[in-house]
N, C-alpha and C positions, 0 to 999 in steps of 0.2 A: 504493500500500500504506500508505502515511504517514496518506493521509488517511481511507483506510479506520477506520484503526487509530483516528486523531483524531475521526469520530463514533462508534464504539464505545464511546469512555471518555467523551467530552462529557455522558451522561447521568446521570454520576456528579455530573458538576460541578452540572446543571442539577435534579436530581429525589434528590441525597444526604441529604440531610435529611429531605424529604418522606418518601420509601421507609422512616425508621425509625418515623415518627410512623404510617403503616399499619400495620406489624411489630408496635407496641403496642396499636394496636385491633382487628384483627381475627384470628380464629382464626389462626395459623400454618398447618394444615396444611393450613385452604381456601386461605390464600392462596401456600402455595408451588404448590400445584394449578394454580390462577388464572396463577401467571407461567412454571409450566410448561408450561401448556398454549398462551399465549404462544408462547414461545420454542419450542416446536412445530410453530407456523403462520409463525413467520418463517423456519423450516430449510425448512417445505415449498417456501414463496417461493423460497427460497434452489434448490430443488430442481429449479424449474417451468424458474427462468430459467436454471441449466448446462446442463439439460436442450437448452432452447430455444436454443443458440446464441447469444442477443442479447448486443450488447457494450454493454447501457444502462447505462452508470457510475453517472448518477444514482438509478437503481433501486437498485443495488448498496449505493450509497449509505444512501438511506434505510431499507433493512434492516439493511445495518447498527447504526445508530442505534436502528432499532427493538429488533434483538437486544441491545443493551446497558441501553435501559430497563426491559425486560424482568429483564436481570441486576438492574439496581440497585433492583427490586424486591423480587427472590427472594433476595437473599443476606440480609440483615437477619432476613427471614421464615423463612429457614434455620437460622440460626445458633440462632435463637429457639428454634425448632422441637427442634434439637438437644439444646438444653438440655433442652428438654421430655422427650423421652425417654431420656436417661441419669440425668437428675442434675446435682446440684453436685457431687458425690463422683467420680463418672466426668468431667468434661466434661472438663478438659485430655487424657486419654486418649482422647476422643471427637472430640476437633476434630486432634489429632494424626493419629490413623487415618484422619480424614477428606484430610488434607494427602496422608498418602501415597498415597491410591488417587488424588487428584490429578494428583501428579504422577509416579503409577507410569504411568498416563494421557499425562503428558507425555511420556514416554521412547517410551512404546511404540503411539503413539497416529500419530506421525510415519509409522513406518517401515511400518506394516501400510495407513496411505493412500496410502504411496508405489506400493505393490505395489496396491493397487486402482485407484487412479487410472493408474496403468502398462497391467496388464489393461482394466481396462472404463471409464475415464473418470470424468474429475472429477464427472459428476451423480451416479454411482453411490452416491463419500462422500458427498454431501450426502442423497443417499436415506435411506440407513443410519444416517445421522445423526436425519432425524425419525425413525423408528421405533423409535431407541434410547428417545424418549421414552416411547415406551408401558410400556416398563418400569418407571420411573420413577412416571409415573403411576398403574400399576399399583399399585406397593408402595405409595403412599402412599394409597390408596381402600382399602387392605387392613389399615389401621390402626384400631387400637381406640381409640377418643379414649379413654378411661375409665381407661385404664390411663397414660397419658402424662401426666408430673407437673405435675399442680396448679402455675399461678402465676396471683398476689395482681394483680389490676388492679383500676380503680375502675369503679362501675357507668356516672358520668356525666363524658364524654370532654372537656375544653375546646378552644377550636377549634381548626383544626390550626395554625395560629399562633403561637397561645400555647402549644402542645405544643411546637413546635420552638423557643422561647422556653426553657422548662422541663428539655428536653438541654440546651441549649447552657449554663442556669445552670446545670444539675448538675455539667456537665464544666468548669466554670468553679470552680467551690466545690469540686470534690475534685483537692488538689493531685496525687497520683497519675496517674488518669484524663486529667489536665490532661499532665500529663509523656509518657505513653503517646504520646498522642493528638497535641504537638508531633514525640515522634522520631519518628514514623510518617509525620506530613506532610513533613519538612526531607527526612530519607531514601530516602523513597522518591520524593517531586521530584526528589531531586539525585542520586541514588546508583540509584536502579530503572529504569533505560530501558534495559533489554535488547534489546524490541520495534526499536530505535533503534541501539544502540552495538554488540551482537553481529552484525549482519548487513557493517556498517560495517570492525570486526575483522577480519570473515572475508576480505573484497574488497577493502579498503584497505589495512590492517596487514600481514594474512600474506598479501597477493597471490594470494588461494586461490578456490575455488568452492563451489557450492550442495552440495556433500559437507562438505566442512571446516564450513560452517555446522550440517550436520545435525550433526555431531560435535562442536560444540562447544555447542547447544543442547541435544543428550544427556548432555552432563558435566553441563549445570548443572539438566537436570531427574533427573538419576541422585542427583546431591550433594544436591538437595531429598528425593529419596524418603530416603534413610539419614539424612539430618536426622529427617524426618518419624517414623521408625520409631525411630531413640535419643528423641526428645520422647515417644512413647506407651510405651517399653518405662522412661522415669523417671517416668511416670504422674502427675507434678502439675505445678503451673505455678508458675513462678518467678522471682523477680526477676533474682536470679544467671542463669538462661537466659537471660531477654532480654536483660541487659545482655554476658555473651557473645556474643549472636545477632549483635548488632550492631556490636559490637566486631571480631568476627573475620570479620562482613560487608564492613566498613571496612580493617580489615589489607590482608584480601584484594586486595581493589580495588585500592590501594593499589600492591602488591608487584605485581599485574596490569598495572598502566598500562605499563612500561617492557617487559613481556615479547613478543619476537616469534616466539615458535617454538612451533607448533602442540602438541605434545606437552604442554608448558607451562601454554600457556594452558587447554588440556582440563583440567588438573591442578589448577589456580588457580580455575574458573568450578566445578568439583565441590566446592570448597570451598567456594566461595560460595554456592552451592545450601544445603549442612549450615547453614552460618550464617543465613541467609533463614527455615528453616523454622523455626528455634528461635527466632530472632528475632516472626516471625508468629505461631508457634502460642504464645509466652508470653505474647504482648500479645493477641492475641484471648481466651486464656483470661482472663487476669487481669480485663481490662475486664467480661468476663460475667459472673465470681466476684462482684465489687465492684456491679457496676449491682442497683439492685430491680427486682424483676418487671415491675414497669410503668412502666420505663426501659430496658430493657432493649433494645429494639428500635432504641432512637433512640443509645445510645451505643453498637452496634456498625453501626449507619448512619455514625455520625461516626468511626466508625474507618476505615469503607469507603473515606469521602469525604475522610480524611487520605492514605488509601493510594491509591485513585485519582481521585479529584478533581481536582487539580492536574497529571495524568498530561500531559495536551494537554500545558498549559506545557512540565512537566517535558521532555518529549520533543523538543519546540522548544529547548529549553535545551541539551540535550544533541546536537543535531545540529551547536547554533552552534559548542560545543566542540571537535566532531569537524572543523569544515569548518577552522577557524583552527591547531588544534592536536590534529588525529587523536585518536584515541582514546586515545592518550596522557595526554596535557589532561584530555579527558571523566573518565578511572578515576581520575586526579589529584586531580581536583576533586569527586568524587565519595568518595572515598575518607576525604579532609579533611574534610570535613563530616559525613561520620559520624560518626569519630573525636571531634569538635570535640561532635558533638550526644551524644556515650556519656560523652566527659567531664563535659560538663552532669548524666547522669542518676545518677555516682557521684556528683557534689559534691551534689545532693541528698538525694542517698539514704543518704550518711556519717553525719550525723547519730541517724538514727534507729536505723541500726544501732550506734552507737557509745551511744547509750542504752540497748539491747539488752543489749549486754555490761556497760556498768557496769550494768544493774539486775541 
């Protein structure tokens, strides 16, 4: 499962960059088409071989991999895309909305495969899974380009090199974006490996089973939905959110490490969830707000690629922690470094608010 998990994100590390300099050049919504239709043909893959009984790991493998480059295509071309159709006026509201059907998703995405896979077997979810896409695909062939907001690109493209040159000084010259784009990498390496530390919790800490996991993965994708819905029901993006998102992500963690009783920890990971989502949806809005049109694609690539990029490591990182000093350790050390990375983002950010008030 580890390693499953480690070529799904590997394409992040390997094509994070690349995927925003496409997101800039080409239509958005041929090309979330393009990675949706992808990720289509790797669910059917997915579908032929549950179907088929084969236990070919390295097959499994390579779709994996395949489904993750596929993601770290489309999300860039997503996010874009989004923009295109709401606005700057709506898009904190828009990418908020977008989090909770996420992970309204997450909650309840579990339990109704349980019950299918219980009945009719694990090919069935993977069935059901491709021809969700057609939906998908659908909506988006059913769109009126003409009506989706105008943004400014140049007619002639420099090569994709020197485009990924061109993010990387942008996010380099704007101290903000630059600040984002640090807490997003340290935090989510050291502090996001749930995939990792939640299953760990559940078997190791509270001595529990594949129940107490389901239930504690439901706290923290439940605590993300009511995140996701307080972020769209304050309708704009904020520095003050993110620097709580992540503050009270860190708390969290924090007062988490030492706890071993079930109830608890449900209680503590719903937290964590609210904090997660305000933390991500402030910092993905912000960065779209602040990028130009025709950056746009390549600095919420680089946000991708702060957030999972580094995931491999990070999860590697996170095991070591658990195997020396349990998940104790891990939420420890995870916790600190947020903290440690939130202080950074008020000592910078005093300044300009303290200009604020005396102008």
């Amino acid at each position: 499962v580890g390693f499953l998990a480690f070529c799904r994100f590997a394409p992040f590390t390997v094509f994070g960059l690349i995927s925003g300099v496409a997101a800039d050049r080409f239509d958005n919504r041929r090309l979330v088409m393009t990675t949706q239709t992808a990720s289509m043909v790797v669910a059917a893959a997915l579908t032929v071989l549950a179907f088929s009984g084969a236990e070919i790991l390295w097959l499994a493998y390579v779709l994996a991999a395949a489904a993750g480059t596929a993601l770290v295509f489309d999300a860039p071309g997503r996010h874009a895309l989004t923009f295109q159709m709401v606005g700057r006026d709506e898009l904190p509201n828009a990418v908020a909305l977008n989090a909770s059907l996420f992970n309204a998703s997450r909650v309840v995405g579990p339990g109704v495969a349980g019950v299918i896979i219980a009945a009719f077997g694990v090919g069935v979810c993977f069935a059901l899974n491709t021809v969700s896409f057609l939906a998908v695909l659908t909506s988006l062939a059913l769109m009126r380009p003409e009506e989706l907001v105008p943004v400014v690109r140049p007619e002639q493209h420099p090569s994709w090199l020197k485009s990924i040159r061109e993010g990387l000084s942008y996010a380099r010259r704007s101290p903000r974006v630059r600040l984002i784009l640090a807490m997003t990498m340290v935090v989510s390496t050291v502090g996001f490996n749930f995939h990792v530390l939640v299953p760990v919790l559940a078997s190791e800490t509270l001595d529990a089973g594949p129940q107490t996991f389901g239930v504690l993965s439901a706290a923290f994708g439940g605590g993300a939905l009511v995140g996701a819905l307080l972020t769209a029901s304050i309708g704009r993006a904020s520095w003050k959110g993110l620097i709580a998102g992540v503050g009270g992500f860190s708390v969290s963690l924090l007062v988490l490490a030492p706890i071993q009783t079930v109830v608890a920890c449900a209680i503590l990971l719903f937290v964590v969830g609210i904090c997660f989502t305000l933390w991500t949806s402030n910092s993905q809005s912000l960065l779209q707000l602040a990028a130009p049109d025709h950056l746009r694609g390549r600095v919420v690539s680089l946000w991708l690629f702060a957030f999972a990029g580094l995931a491999p490591l990070g999860g590697l990182f996170a095991g070591w922690l658990s195997d020396i000093g349990g998940t104790e350790l891990a939420f420890f050390v995870a916790g600190v470094t947020g903290l440690l990375m939130t202080l950074l983002a008020v000592r910078e950010l005093a300044p300009q608010y303290a200009a604020r008030r005396g102008g």
